[in-house]
Backbone of each chain as nested JSON, in Angstrom:
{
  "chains": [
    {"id": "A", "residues": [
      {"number": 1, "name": "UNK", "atoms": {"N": [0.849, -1.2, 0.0], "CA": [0.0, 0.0, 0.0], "C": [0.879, 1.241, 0.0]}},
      {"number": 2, "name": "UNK", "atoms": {"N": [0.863, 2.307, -1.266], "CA": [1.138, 3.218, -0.529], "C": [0.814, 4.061, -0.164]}},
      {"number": 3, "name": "UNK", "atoms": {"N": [1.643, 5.631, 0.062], "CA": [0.838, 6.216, 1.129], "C": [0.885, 7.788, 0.63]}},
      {"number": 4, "name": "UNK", "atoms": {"N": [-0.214, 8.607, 0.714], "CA": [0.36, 10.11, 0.374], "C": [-0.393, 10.882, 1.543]}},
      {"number": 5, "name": "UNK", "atoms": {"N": [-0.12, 12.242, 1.547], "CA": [-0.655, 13.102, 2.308], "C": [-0.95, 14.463, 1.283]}},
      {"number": 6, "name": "UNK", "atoms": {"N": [-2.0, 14.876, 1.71], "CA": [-3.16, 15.981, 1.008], "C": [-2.797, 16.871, 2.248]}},
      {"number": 7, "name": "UNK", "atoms": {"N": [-2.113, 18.006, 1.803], "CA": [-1.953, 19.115, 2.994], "C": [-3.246, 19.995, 2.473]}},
      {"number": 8, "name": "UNK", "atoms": {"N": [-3.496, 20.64, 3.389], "CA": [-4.9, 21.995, 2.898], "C": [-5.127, 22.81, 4.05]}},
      {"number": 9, "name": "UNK", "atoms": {"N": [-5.835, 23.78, 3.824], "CA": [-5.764, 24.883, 5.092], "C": [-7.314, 24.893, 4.729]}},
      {"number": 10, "name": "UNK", "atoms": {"N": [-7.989, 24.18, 4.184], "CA": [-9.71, 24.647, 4.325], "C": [-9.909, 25.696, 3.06]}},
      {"number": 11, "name": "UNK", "atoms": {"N": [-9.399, 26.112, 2.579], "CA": [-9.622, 27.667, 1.831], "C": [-10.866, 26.34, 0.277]}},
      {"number": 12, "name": "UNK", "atoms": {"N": [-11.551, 27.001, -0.107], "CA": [-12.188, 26.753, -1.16], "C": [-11.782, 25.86, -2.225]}},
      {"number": 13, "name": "UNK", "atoms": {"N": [-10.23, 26.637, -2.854], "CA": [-9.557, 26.022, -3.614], "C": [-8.972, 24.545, -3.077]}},
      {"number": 14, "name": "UNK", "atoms": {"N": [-8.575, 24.485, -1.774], "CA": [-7.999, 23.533, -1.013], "C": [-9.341, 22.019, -1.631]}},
      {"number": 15, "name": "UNK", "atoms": {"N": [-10.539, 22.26, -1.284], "CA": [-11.302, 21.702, -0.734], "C": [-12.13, 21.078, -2.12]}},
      {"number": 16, "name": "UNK", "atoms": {"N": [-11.953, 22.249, -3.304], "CA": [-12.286, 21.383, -4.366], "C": [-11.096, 21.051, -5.095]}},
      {"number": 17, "name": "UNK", "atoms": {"N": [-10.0, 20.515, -4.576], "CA": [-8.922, 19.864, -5.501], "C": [-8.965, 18.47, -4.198]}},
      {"number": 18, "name": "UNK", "atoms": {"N": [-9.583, 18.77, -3.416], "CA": [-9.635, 17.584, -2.364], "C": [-10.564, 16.637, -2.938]}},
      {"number": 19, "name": "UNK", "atoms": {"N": [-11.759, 17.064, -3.128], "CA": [-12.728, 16.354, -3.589], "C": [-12.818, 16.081, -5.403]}},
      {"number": 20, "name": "UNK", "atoms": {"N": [-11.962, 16.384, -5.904], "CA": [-11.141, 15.902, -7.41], "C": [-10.35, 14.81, -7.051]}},
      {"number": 21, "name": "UNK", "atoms": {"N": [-9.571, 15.104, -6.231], "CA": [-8.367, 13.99, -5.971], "C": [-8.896, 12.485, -5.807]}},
      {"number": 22, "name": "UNK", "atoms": {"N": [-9.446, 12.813, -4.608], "CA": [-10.02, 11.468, -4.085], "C": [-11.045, 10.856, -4.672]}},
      {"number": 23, "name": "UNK", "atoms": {"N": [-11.683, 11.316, -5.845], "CA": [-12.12, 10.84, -6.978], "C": [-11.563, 10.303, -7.832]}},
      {"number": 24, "name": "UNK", "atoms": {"N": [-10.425, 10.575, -7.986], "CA": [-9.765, 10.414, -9.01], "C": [-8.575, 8.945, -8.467]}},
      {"number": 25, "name": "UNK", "atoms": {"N": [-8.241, 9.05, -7.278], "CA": [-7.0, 8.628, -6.714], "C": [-7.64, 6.982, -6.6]}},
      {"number": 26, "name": "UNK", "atoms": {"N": [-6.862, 5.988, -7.035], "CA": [-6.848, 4.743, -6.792], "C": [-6.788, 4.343, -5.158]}},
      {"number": 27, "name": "UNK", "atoms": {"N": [-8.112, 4.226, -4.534], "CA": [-7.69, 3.818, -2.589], "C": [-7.748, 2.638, -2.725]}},
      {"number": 28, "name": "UNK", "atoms": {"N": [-7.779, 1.631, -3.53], "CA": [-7.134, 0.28, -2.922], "C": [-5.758, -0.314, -2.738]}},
      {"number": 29, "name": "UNK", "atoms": {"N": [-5.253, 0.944, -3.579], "CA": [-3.427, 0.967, -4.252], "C": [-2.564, 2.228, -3.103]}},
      {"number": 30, "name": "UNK", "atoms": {"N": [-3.644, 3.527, -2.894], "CA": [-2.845, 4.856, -1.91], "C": [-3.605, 4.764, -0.844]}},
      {"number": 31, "name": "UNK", "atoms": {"N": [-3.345, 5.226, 0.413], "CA": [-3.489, 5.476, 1.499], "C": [-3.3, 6.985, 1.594]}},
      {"number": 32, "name": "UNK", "atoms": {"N": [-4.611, 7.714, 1.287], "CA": [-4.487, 8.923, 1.684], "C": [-4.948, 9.828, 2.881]}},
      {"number": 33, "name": "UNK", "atoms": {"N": [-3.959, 10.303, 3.685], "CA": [-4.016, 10.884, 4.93], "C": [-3.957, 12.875, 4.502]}},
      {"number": 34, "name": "UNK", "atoms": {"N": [-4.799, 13.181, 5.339], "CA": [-5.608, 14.06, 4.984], "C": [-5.282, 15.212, 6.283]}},
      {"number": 35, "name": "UNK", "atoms": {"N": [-4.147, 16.248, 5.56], "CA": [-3.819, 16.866, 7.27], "C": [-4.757, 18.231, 6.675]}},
      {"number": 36, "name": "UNK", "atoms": {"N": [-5.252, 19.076, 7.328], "CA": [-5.585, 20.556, 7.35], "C": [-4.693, 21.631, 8.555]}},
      {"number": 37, "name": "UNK", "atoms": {"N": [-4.055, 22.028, 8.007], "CA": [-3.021, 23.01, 8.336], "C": [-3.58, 23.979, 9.172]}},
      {"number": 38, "name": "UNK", "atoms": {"N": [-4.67, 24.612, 9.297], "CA": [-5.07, 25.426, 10.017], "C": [-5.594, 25.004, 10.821]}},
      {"number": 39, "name": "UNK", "atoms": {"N": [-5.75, 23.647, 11.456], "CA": [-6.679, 22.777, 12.487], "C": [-5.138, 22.526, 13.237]}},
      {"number": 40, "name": "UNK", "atoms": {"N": [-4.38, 21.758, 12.323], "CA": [-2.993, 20.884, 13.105], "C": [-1.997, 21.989, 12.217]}},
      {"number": 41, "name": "UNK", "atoms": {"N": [-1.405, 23.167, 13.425], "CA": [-0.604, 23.704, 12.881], "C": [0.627, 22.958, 13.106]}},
      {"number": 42, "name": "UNK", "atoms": {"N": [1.061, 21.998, 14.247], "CA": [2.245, 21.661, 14.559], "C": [2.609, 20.738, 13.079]}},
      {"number": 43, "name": "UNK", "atoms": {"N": [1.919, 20.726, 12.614], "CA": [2.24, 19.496, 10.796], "C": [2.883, 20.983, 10.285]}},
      {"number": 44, "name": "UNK", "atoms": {"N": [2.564, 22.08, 10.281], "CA": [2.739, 23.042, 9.177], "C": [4.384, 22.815, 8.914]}},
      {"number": 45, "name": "UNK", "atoms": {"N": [5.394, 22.388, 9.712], "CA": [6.939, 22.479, 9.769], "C": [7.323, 21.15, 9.109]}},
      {"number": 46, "name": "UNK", "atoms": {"N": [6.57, 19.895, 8.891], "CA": [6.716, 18.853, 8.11], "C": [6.638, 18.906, 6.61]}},
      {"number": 47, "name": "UNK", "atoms": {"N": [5.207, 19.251, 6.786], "CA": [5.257, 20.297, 5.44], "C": [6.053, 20.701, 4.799]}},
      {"number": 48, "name": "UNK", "atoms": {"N": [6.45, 21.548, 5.286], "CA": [7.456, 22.086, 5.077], "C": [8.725, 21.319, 4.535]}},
      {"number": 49, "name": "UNK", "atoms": {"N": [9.491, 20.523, 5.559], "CA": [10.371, 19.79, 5.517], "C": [10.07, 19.18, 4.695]}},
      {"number": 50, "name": "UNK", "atoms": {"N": [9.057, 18.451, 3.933], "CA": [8.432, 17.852, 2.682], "C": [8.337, 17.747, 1.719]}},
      {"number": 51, "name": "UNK", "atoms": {"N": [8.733, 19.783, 1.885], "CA": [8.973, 20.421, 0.255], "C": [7.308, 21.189, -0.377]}},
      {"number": 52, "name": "UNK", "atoms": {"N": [6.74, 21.462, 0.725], "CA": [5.278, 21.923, 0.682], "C": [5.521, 23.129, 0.555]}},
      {"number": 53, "name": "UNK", "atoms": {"N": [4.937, 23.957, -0.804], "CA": [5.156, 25.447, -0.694], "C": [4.087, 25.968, -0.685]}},
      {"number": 54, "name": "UNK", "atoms": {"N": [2.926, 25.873, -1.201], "CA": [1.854, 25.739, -0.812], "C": [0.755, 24.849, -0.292]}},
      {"number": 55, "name": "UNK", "atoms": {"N": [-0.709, 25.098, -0.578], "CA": [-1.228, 24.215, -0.366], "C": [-2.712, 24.479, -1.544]}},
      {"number": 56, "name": "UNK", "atoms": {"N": [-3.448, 23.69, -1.621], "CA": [-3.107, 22.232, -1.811], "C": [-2.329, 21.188, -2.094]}},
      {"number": 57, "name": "UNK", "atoms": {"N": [-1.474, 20.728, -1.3], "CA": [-0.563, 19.984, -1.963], "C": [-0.726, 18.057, -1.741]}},
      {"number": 58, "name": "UNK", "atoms": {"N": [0.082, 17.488, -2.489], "CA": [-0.021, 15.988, -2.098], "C": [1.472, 15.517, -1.912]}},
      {"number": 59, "name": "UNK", "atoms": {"N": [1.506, 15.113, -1.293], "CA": [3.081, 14.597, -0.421], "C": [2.921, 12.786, -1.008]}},
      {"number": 60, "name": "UNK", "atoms": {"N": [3.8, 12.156, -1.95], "CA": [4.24, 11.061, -2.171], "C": [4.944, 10.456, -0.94]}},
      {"number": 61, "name": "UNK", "atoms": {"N": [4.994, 8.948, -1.089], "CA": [5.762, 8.544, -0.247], "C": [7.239, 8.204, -0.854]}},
      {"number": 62, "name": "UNK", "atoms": {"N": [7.19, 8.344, -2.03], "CA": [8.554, 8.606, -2.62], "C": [9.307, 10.078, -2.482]}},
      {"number": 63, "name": "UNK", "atoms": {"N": [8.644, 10.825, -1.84], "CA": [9.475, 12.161, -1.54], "C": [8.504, 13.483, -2.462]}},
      {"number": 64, "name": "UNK", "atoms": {"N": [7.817, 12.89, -3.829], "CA": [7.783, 13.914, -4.998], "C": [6.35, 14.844, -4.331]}},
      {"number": 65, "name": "UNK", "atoms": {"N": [6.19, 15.884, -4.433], "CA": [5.432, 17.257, -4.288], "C": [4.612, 17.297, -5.43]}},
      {"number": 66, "name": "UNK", "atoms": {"N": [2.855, 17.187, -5.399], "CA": [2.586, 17.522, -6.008], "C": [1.585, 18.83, -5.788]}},
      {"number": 67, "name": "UNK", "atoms": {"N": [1.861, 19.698, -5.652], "CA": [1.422, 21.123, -5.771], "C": [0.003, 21.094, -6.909]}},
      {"number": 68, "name": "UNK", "atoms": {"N": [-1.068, 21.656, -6.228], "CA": [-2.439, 21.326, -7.253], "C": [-3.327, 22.673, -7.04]}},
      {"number": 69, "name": "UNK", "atoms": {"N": [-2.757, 23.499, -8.607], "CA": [-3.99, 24.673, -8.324], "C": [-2.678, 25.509, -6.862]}},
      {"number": 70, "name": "UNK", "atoms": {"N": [-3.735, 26.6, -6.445], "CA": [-2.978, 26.873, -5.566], "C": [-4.216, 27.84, -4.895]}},
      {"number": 71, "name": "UNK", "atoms": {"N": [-4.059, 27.601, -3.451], "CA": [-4.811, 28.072, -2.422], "C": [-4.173, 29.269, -1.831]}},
      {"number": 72, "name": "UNK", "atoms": {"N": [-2.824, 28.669, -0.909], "CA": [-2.253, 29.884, -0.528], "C": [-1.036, 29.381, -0.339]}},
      {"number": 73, "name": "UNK", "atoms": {"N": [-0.127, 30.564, 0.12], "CA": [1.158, 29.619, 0.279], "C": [1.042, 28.866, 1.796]}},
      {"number": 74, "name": "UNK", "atoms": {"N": [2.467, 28.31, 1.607], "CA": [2.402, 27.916, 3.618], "C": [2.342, 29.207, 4.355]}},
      {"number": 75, "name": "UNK", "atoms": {"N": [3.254, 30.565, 3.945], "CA": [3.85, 31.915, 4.493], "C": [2.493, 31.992, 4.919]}},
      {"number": 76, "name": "UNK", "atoms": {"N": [1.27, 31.991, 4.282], "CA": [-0.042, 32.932, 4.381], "C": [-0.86, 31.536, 5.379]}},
      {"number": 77, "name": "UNK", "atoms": {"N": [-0.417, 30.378, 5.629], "CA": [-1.289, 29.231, 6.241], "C": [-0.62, 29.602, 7.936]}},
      {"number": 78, "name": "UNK", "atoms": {"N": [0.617, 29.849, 8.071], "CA": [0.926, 30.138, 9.3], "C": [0.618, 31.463, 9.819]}},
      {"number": 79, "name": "UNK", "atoms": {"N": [0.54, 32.65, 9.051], "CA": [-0.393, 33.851, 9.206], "C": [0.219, 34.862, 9.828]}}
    ]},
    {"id": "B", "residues": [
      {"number": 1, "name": "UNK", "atoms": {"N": [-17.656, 5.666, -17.527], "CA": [-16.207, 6.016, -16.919], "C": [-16.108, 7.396, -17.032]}},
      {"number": 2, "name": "UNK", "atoms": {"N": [-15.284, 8.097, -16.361], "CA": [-15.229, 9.329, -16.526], "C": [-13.857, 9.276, -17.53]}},
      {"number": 3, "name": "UNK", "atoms": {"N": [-13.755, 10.756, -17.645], "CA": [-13.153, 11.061, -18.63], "C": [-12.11, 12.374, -17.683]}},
      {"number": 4, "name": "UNK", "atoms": {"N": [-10.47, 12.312, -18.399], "CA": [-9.662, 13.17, -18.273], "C": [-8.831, 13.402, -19.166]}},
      {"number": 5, "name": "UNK", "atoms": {"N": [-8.255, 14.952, -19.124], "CA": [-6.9, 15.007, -20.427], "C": [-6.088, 15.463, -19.376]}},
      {"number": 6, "name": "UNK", "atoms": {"N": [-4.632, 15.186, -19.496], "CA": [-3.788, 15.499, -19.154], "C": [-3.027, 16.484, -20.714]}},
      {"number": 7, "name": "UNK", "atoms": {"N": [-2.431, 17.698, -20.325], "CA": [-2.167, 18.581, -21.064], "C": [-1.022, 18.306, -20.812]}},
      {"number": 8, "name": "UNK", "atoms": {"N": [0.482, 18.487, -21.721], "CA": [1.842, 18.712, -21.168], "C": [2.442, 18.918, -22.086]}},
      {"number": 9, "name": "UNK", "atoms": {"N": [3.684, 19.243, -21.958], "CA": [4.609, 19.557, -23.271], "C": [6.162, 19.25, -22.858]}},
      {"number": 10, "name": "UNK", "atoms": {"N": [6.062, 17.904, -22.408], "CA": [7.296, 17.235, -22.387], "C": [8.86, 17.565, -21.847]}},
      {"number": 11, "name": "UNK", "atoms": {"N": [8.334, 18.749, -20.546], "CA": [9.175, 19.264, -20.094], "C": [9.463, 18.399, -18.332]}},
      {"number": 12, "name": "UNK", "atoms": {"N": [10.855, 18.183, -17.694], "CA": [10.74, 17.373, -16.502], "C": [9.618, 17.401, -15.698]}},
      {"number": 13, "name": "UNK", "atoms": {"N": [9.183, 18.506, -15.261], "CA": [8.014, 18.519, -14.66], "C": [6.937, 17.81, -14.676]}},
      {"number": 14, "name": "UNK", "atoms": {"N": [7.113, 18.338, -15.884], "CA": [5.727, 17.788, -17.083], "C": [5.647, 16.143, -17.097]}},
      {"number": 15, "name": "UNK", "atoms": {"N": [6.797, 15.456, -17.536], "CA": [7.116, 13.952, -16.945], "C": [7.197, 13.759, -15.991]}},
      {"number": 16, "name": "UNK", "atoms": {"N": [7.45, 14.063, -14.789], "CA": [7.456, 13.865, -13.43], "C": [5.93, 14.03, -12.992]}},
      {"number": 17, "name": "UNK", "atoms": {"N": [5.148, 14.499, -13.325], "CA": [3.739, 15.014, -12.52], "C": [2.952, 13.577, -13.435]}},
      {"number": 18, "name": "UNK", "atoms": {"N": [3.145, 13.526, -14.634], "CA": [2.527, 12.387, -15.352], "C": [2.662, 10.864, -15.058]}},
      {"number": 19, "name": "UNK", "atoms": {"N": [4.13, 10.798, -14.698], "CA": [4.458, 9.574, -13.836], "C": [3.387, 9.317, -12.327]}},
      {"number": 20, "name": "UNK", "atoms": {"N": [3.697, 10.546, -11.764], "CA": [3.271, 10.553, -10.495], "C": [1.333, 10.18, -10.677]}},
      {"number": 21, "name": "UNK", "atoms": {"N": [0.751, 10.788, -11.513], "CA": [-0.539, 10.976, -11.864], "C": [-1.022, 9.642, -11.948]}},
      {"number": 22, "name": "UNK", "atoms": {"N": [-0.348, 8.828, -12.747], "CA": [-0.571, 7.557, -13.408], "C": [-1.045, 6.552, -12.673]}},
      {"number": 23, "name": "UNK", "atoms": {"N": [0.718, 6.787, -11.92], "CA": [0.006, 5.441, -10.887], "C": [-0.718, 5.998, -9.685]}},
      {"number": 24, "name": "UNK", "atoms": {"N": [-1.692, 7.208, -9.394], "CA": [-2.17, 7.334, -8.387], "C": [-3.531, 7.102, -8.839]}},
      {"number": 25, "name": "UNK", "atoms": {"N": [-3.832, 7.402, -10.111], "CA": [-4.967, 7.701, -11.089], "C": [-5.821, 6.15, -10.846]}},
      {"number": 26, "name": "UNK", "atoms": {"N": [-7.168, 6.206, -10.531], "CA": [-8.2, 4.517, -10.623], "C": [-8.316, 4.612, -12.053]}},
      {"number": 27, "name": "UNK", "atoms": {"N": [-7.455, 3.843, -12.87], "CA": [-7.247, 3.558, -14.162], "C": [-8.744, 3.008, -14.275]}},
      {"number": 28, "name": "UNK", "atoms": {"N": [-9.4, 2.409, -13.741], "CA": [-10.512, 1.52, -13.918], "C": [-11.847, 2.528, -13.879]}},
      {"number": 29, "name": "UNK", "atoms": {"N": [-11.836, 3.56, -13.462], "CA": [-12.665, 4.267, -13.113], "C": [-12.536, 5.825, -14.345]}},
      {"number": 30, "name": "UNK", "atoms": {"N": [-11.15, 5.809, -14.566], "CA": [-11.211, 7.586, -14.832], "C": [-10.161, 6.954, -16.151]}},
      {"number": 31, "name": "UNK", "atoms": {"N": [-10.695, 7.524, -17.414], "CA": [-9.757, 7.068, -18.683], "C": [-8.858, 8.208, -18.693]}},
      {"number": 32, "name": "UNK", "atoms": {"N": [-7.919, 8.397, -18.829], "CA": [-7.073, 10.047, -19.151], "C": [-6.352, 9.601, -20.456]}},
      {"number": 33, "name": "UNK", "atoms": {"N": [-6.898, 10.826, -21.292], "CA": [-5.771, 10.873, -22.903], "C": [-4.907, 12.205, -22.129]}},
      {"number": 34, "name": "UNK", "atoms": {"N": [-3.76, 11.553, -23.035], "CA": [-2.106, 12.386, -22.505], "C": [-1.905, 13.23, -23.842]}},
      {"number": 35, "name": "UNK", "atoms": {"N": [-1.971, 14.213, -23.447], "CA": [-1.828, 15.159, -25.076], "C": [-0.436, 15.883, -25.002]}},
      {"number": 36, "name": "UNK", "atoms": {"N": [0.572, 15.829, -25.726], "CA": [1.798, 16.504, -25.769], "C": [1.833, 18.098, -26.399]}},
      {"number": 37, "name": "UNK", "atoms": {"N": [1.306, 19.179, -25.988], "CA": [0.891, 19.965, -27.126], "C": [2.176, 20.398, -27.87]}},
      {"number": 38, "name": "UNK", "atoms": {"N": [3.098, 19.932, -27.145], "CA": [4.324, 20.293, -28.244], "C": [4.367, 19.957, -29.653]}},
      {"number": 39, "name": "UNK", "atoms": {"N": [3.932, 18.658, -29.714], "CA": [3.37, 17.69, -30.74], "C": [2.615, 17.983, -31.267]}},
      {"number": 40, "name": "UNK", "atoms": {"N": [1.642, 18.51, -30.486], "CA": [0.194, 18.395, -30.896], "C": [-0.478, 20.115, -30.954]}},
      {"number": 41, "name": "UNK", "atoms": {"N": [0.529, 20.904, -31.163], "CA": [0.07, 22.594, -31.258], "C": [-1.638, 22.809, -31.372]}},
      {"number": 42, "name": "UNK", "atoms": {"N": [-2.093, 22.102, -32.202], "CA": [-3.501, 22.267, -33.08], "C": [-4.26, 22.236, -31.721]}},
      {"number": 43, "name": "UNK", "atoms": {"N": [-3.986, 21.119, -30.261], "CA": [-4.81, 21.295, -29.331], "C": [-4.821, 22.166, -28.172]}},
      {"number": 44, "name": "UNK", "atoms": {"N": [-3.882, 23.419, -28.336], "CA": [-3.637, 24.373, -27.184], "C": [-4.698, 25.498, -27.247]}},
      {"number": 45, "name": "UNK", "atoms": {"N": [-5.495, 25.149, -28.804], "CA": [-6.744, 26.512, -28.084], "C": [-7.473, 25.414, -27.311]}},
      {"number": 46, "name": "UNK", "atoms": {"N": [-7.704, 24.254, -27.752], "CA": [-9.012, 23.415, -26.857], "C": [-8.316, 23.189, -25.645]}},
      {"number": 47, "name": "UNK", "atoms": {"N": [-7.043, 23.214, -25.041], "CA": [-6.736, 23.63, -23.445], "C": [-7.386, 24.797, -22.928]}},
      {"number": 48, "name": "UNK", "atoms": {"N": [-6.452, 26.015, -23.672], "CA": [-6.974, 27.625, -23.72], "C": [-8.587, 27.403, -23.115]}},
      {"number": 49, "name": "UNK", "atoms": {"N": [-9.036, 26.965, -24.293], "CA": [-10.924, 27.158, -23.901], "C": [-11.117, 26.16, -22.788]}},
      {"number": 50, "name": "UNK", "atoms": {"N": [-10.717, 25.5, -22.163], "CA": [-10.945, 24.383, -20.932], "C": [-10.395, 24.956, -19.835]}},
      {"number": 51, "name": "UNK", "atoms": {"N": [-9.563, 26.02, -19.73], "CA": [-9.144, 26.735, -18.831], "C": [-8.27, 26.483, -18.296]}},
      {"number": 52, "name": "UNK", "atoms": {"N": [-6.784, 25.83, -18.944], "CA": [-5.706, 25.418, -19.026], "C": [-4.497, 26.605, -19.027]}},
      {"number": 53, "name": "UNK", "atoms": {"N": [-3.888, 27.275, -18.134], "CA": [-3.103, 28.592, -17.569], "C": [-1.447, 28.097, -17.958]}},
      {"number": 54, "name": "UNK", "atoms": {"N": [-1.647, 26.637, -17.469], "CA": [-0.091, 26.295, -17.476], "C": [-0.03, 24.473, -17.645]}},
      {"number": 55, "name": "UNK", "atoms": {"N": [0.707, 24.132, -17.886], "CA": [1.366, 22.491, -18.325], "C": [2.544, 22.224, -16.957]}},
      {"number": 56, "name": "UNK", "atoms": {"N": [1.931, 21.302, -16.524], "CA": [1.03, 20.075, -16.937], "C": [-0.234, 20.225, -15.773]}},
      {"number": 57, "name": "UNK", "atoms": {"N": [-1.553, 19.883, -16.779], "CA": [-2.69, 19.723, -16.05], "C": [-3.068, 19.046, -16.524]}},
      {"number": 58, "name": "UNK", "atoms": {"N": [-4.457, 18.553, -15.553], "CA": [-5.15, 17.403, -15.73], "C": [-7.027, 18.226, -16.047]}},
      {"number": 59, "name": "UNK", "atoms": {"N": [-7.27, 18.318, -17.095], "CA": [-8.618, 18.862, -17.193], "C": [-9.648, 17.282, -16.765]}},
      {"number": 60, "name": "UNK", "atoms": {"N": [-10.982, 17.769, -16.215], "CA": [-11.56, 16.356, -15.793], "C": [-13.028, 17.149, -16.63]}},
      {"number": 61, "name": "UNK", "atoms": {"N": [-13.748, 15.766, -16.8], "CA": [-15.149, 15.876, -17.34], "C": [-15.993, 16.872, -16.98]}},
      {"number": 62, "name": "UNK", "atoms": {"N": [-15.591, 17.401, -15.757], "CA": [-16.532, 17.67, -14.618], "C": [-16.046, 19.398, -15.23]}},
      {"number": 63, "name": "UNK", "atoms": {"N": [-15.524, 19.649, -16.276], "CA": [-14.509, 20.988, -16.466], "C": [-14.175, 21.736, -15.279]}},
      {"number": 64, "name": "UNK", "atoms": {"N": [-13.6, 20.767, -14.474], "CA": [-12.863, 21.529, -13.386], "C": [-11.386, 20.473, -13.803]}},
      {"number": 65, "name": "UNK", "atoms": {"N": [-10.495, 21.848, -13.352], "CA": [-8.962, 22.014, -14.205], "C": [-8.093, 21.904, -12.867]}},
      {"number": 66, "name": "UNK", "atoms": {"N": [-7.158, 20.8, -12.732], "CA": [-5.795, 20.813, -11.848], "C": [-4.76, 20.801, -12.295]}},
      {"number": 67, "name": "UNK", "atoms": {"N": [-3.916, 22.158, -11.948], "CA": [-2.269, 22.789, -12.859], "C": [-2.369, 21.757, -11.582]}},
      {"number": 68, "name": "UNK", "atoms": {"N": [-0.529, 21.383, -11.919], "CA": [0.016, 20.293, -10.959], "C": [1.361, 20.824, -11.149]}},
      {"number": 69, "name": "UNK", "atoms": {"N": [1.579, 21.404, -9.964], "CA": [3.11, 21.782, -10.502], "C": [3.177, 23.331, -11.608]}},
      {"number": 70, "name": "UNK", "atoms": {"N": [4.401, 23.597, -11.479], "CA": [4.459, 24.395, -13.082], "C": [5.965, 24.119, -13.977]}},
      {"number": 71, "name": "UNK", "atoms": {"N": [5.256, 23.368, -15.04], "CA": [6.54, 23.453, -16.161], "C": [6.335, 24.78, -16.865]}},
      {"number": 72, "name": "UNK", "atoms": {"N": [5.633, 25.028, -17.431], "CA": [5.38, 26.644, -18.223], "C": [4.09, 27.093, -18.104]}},
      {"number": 73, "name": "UNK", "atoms": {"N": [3.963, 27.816, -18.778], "CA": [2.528, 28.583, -19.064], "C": [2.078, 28.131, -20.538]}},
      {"number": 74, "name": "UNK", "atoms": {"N": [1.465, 28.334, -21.036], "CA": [0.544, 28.102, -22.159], "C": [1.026, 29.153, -23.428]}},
      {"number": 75, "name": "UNK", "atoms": {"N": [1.65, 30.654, -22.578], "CA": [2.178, 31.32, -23.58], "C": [3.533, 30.706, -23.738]}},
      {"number": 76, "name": "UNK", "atoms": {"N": [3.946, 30.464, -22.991], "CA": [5.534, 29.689, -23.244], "C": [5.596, 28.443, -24.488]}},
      {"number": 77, "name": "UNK", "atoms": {"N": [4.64, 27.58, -24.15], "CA": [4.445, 26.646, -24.905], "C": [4.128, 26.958, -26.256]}},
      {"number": 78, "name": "UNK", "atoms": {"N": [3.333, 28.169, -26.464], "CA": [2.858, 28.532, -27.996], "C": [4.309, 28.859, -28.471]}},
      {"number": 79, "name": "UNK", "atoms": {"N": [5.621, 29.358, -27.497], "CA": [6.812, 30.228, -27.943], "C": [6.461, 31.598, -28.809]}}
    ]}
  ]
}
């Protein structure tokens, strides 16, 4: 199984590339974990470390960033 | 099945986001044609009119549009 993470801060844009994704995304093959940045700020620094420059983003478990559309940056999610 | 295009023009990005897409994509559920418009110039107004800003995206049935990343813009690509 593998595994990704959907960073989002709630904003509109966040929320309809959320509900694209997981339409779209194979869940018997990914495991997608679902952080919101403005709920769990202590994730915002993983994120980060992740290579998250904004958000919506999707975090591979191979390392790769996929940045989707764009909501806000992280700068504007920590406030 | 639903239906998707992936837009790109064969730049790393552009291969890197398509790789990544592929295998996250429910092949069984969502068909995606891969259009190179480098190749394929004749289809960058039917991006243009789908609301395609930059390469590589994934336009879905639903005409809601996910840039993924940015290899260029759309004016870049026309050169």
């Amino acid at each position: 199984m593998k595994k990704a993470t959907f960073y989002h801060a709630g904003c509109p844009v966040c929320v309809n590339a959320e509900q694209e994704l997981l339409n779209l995304i194979d869940t018997s093959k990914v495991q997608v974990e679902i952080v919101h940045l403005g709920e769990r700020t202590e994730k915002i620094s993983n994120a980060e470390n992740e290579g998250v420059k904004s958000v919506p983003a999707l975090v591979l478990d191979n390392g790769n960033v996929l940045h989707i559309n764009h909501g806000a940056t992280l700068k504007e999610v920590k406030g």
